[in-house]
DSSP file (Angstrom, degrees, kcal/mol; ACC not computed):
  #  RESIDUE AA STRUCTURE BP1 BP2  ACC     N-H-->O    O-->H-N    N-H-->O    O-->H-N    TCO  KAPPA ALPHA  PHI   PSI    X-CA   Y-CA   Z-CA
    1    1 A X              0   0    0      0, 0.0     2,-0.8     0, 0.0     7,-0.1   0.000 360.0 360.0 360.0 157.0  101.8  135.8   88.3
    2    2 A X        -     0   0    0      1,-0.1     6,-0.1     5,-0.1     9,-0.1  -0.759 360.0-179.3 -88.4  89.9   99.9  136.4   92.1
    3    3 A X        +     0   0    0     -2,-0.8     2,-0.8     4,-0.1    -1,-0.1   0.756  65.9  73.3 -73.8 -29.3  101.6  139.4   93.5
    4    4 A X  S >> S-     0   0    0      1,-0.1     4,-3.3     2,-0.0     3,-1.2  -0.623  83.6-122.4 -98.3 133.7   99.0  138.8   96.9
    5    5 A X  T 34 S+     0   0    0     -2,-0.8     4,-0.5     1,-0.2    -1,-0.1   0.802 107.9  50.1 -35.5 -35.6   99.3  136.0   99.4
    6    6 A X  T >> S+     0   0    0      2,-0.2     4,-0.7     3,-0.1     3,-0.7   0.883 110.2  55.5 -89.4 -16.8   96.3  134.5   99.1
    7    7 A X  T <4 S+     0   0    0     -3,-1.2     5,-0.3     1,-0.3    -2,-0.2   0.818 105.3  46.1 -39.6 -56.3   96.7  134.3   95.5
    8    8 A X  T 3X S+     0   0    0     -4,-3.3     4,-0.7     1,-0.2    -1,-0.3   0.713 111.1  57.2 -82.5   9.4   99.5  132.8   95.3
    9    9 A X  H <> S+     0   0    0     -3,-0.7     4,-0.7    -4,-0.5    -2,-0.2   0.516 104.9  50.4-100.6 -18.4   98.4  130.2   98.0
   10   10 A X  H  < S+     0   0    0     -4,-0.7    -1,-0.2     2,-0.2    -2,-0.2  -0.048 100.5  59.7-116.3  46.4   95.6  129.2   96.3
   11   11 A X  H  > S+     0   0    0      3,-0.1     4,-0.7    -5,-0.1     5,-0.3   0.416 109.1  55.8 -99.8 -38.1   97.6  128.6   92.9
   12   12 A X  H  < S+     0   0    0     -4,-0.7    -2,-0.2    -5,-0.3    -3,-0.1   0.870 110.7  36.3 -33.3 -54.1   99.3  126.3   95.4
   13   13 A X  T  X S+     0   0    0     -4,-0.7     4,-1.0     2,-0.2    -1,-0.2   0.640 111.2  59.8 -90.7 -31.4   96.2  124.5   96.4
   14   14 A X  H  > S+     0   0    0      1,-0.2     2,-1.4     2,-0.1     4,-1.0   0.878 108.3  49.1 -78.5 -88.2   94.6  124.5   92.8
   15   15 A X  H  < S+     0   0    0     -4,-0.7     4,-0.4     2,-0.2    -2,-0.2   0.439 111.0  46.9 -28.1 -14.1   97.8  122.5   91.6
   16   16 A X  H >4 S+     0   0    0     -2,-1.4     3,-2.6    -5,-0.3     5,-0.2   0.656 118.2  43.4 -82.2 -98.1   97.7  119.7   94.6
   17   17 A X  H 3< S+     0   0    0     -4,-1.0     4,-0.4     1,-0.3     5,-0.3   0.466 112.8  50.5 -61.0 -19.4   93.8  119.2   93.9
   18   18 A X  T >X S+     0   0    0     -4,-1.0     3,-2.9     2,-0.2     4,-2.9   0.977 112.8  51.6 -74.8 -55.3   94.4  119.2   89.8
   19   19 A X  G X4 S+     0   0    0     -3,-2.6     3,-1.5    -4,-0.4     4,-0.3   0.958 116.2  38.2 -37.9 -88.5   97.2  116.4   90.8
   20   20 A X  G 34 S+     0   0    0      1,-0.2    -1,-0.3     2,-0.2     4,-0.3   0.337 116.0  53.3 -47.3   8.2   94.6  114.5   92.8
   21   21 A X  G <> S+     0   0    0     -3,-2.9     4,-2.1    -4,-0.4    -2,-0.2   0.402 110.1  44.2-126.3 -21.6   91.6  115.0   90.4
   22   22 A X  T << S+     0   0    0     -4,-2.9     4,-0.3    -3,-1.5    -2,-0.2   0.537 104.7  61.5-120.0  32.4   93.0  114.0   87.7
   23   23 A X  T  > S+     0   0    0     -4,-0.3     4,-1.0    -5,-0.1     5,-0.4   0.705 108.1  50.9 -77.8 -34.8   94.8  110.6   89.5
   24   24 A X  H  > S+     0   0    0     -4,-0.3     4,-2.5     1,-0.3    -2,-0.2   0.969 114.7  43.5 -68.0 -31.8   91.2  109.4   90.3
   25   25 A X  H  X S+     0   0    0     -4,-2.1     4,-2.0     2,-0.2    -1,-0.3   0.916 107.1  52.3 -82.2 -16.9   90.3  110.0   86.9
   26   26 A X  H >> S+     0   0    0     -4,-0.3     4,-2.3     2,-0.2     3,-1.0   0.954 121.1  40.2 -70.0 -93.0   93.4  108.5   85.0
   27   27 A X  H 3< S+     0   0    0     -4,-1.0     4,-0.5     1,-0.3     5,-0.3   0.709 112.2  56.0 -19.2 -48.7   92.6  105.1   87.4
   28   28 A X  H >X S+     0   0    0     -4,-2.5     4,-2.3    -5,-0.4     3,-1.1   0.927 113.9  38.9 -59.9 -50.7   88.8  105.6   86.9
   29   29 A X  H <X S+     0   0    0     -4,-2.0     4,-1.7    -3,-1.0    -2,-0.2   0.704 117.5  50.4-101.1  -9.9   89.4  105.5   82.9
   30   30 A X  H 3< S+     0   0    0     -4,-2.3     4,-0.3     2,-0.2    -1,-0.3   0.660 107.9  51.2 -57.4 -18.9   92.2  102.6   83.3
   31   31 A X  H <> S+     0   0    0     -3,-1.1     4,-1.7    -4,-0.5    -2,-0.2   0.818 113.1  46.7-104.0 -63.5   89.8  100.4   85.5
   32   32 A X  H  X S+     0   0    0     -4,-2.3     4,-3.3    -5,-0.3     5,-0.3   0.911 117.5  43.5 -53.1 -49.9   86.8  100.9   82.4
   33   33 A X  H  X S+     0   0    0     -4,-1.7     4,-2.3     1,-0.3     5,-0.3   0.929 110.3  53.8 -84.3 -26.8   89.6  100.0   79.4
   34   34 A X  H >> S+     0   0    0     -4,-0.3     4,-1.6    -5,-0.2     3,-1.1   0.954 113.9  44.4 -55.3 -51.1   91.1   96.9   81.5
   35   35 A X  H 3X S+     0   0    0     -4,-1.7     4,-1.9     1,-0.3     3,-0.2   0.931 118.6  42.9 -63.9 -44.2   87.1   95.6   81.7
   36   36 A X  H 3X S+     0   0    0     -4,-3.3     4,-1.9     1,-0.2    -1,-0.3   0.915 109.1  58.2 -56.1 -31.0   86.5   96.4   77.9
   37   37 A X  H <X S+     0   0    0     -4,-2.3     4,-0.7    -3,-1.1    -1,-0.2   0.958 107.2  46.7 -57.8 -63.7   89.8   94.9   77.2
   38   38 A X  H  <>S+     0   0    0     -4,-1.6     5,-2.7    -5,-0.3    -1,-0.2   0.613 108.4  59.1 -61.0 -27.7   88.6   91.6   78.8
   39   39 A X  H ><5S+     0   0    0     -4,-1.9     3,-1.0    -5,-0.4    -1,-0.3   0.840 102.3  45.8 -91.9 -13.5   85.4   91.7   76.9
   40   40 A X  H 3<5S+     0   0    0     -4,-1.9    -2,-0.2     1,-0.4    -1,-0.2   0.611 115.7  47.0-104.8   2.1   86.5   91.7   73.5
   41   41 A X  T 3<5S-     0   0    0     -4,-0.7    -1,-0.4     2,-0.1    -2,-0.1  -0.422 113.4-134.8 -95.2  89.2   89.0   88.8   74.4
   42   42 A X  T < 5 +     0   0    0     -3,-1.0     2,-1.2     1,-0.1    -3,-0.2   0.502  50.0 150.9  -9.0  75.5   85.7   87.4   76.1
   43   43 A X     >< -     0   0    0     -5,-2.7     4,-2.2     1,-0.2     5,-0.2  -0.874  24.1-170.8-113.7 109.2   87.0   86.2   79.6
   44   44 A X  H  > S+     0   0    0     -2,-1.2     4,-1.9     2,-0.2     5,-0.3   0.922  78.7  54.3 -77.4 -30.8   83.9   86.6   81.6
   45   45 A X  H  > S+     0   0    0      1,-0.3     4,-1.8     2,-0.2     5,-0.3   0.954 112.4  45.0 -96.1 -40.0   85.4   86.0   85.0
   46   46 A X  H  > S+     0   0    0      1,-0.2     4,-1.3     2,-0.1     5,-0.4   0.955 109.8  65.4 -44.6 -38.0   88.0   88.7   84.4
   47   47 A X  H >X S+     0   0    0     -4,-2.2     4,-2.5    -9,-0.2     3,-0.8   0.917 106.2  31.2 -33.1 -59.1   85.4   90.5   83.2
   48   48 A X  H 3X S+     0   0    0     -4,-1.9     4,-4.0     1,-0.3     5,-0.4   0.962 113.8  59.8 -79.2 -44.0   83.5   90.9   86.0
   49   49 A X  H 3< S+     0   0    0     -4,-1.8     4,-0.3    -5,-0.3    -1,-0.3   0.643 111.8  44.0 -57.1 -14.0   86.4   91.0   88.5
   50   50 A X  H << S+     0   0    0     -4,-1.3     4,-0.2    -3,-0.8   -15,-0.2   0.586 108.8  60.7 -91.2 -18.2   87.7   94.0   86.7
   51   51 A X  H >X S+     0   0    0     -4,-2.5     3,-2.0    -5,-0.4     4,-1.4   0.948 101.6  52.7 -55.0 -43.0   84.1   95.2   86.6
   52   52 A X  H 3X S+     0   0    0     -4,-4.0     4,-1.4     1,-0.3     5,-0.2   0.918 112.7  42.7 -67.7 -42.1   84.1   95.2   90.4
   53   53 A X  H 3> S+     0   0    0     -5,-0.4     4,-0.6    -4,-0.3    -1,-0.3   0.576 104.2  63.3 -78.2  -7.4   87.0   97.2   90.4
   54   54 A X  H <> S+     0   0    0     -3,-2.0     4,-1.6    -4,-0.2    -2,-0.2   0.934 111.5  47.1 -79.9 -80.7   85.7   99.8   87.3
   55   55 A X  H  X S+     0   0    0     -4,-1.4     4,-1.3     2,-0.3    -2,-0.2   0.404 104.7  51.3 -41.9 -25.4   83.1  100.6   89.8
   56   56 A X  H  X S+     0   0    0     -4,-1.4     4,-1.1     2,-0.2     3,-0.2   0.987 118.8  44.0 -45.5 -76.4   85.0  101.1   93.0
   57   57 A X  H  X S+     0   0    0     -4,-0.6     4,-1.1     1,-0.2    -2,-0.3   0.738 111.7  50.3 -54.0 -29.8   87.0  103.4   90.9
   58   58 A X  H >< S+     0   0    0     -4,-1.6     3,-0.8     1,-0.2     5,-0.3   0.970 110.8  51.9 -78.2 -52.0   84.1  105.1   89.2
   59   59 A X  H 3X S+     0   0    0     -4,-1.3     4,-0.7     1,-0.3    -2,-0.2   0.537 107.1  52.5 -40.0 -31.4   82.4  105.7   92.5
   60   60 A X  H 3< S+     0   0    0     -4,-1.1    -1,-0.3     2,-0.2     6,-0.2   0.722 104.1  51.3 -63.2 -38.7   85.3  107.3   93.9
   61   61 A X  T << S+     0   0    0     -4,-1.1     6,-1.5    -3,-0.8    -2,-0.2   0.001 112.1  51.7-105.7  22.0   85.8  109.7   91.3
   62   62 A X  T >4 S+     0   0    0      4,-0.2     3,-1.3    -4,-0.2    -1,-0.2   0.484 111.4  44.8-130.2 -75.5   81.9  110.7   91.7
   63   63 A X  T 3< S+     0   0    0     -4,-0.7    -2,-0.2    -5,-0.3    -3,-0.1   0.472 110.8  56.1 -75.3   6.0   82.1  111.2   95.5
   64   64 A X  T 3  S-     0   0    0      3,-0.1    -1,-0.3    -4,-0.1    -3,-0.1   0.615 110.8-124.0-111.3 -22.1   85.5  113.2   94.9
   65   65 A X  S <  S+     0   0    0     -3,-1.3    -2,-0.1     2,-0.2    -4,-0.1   0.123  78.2 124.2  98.6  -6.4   83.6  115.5   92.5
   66   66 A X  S    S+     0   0    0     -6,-0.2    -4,-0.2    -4,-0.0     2,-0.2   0.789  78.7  19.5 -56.6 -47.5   86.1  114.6   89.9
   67   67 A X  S    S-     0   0    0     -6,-1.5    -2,-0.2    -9,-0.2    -3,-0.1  -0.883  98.1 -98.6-129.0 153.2   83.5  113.4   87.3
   68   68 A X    >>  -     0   0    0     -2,-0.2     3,-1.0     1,-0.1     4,-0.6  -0.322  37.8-110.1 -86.0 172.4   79.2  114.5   87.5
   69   69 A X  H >> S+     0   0    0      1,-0.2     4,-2.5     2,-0.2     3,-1.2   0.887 116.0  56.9 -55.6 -63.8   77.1  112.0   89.0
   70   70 A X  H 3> S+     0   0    0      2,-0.3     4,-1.4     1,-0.2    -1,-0.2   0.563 105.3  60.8 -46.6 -26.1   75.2  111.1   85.3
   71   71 A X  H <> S+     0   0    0     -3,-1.0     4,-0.8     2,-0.2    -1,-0.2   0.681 102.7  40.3 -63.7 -49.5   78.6  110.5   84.2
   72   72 A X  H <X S+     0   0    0     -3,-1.2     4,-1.5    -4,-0.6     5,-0.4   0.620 115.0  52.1 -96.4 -37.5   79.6  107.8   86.4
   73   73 A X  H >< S+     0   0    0     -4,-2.5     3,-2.9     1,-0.2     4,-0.5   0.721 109.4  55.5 -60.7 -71.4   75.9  105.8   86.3
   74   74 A X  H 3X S+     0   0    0     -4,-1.4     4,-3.9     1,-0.4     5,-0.3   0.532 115.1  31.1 -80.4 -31.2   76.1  105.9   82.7
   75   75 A X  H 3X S+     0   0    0     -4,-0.8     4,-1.5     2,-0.2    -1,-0.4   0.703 112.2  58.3 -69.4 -15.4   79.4  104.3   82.3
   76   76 A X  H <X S+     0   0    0     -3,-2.9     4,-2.6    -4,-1.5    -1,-0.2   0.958 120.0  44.8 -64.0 -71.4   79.0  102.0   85.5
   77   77 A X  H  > S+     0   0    0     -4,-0.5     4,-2.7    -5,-0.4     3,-0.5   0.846 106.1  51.2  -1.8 -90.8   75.7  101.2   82.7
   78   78 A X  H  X S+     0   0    0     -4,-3.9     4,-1.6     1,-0.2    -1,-0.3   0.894 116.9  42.3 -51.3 -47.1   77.2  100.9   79.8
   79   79 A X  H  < S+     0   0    0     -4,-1.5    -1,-0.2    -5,-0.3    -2,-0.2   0.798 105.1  57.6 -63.8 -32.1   79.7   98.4   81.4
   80   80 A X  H >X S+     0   0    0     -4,-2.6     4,-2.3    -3,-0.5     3,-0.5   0.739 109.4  52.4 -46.6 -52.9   77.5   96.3   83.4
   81   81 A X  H 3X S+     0   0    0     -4,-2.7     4,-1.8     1,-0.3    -2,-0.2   0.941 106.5  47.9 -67.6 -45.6   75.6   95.6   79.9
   82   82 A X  H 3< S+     0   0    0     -4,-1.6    -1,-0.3     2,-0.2    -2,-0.2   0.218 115.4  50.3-105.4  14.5   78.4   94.6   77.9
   83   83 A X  H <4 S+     0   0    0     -3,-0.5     3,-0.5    -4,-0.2    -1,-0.2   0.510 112.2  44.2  -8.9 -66.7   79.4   92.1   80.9
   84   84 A X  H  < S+     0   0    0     -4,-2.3    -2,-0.2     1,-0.2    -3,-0.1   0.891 103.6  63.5 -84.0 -23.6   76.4   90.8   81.3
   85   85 A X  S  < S+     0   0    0     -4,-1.8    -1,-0.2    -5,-0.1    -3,-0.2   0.773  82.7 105.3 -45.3 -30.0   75.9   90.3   77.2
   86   86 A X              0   0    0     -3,-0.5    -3,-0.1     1,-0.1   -47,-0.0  -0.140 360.0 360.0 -60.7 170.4   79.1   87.7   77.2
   87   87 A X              0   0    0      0, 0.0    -1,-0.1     0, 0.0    -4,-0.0   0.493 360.0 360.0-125.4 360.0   78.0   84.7   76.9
């Protein structure tokens, strides 16, 4: 336990930002399974309309630091392709 004040004020502060870090990512990785979800039963316009909304959410959680930069193209990527593959 943090016997000094600023110790124990930033346990404080690491427990809010862990709270917020790891909503954007819990949304971020909800947003990607709804779009996969929609491609294997092959509804292209959900598809893409949950695509649009994968990315919001991946893009946020990028500019929040939450996930690295490389992280977020390649899954932005990877989703984008197996969108645009339905037929």
């Amino acid at each position: 336990m943090p016997n000094m004040k600023n110790a124990k004020k930033a346990v404080k502060v690491i427990g809010k930002k862990n709270v917020s870090n790891n909503e954007y990512k819990a949304s971020m990785r909800t947003a990607i399974k709804n779009v996969e979800k929609a491609v294997v039963a092959k509804d292209k316009e959900k598809a893409e309309g949950a695509l649009k909304i994968a990315i919001k959410r991946i893009d946020k959680a990028a500019s929040k630091g939450v996930t690295a930069k490389n992280t977020c193209a390649r899954n932005k990527s990877r989703l984008t392709k197996k969108v645009n593959e339905m037929k």
